[in-house]
C-alpha positions as CSV (number, residue, x, y, z in Angstrom):
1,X,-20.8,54.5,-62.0
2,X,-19.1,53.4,-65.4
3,X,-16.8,50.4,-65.5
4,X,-13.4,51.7,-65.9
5,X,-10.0,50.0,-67.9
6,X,-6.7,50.6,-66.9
7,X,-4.4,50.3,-70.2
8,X,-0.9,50.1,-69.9
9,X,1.6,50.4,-72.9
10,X,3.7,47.0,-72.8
11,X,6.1,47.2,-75.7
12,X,7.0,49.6,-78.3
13,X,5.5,50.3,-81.2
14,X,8.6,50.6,-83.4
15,X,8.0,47.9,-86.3
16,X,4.3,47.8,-85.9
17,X,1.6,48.7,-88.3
18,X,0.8,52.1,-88.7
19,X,-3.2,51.3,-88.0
20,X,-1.9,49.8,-84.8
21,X,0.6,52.9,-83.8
22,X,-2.2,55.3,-84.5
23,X,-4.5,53.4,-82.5
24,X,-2.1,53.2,-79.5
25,X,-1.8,57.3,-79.9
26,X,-6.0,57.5,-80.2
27,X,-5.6,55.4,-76.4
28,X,-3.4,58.0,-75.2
29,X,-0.6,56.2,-74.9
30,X,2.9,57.3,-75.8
31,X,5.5,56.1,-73.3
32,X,6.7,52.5,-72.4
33,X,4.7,52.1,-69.2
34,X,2.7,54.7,-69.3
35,X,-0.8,54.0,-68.2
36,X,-4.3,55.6,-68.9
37,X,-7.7,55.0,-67.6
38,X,-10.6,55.2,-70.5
39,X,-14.6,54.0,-69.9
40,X,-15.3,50.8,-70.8
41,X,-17.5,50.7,-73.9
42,X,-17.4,48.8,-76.8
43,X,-15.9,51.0,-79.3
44,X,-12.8,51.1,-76.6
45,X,-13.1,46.9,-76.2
46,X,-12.6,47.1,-79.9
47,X,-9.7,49.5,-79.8
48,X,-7.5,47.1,-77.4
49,X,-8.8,44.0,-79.2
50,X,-6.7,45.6,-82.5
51,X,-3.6,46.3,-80.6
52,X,-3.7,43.6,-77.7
53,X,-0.3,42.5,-78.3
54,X,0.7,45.9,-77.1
55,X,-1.2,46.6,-73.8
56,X,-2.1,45.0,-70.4
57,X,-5.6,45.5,-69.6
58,X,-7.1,45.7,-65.8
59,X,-10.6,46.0,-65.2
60,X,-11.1,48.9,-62.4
């Protein structure tokens, strides 16, 4: 079985750049707190790398 992330939405995305809200949408995320799970692979390493300011990461 696949390595799994759990990504969690930390703080808003009001005042950010547009890339980095669109990104955060392309996670899943929409909500404060919300949280998804997403394989780990690198194009979804690279994702939270661009908006880890944003999101907790836990390795599952």
């Amino acid at each position: 079985m696949a390595n799994k992330l759990r990504i969690t939405l930390v703080k808003s995305t009001i005042g950010t750049k547009p890339n980095h809200r669109k990104t955060i949408e392309a996670l899943g995320l929409r909500k404060i707190r919300q949280t998804v799970e997403k394989q780990d692979n690198p194009q979804m390493r690279g994702m939270i790398h661009k908006v880890k300011h944003l999101v907790e990461v836990e390795e599952i």
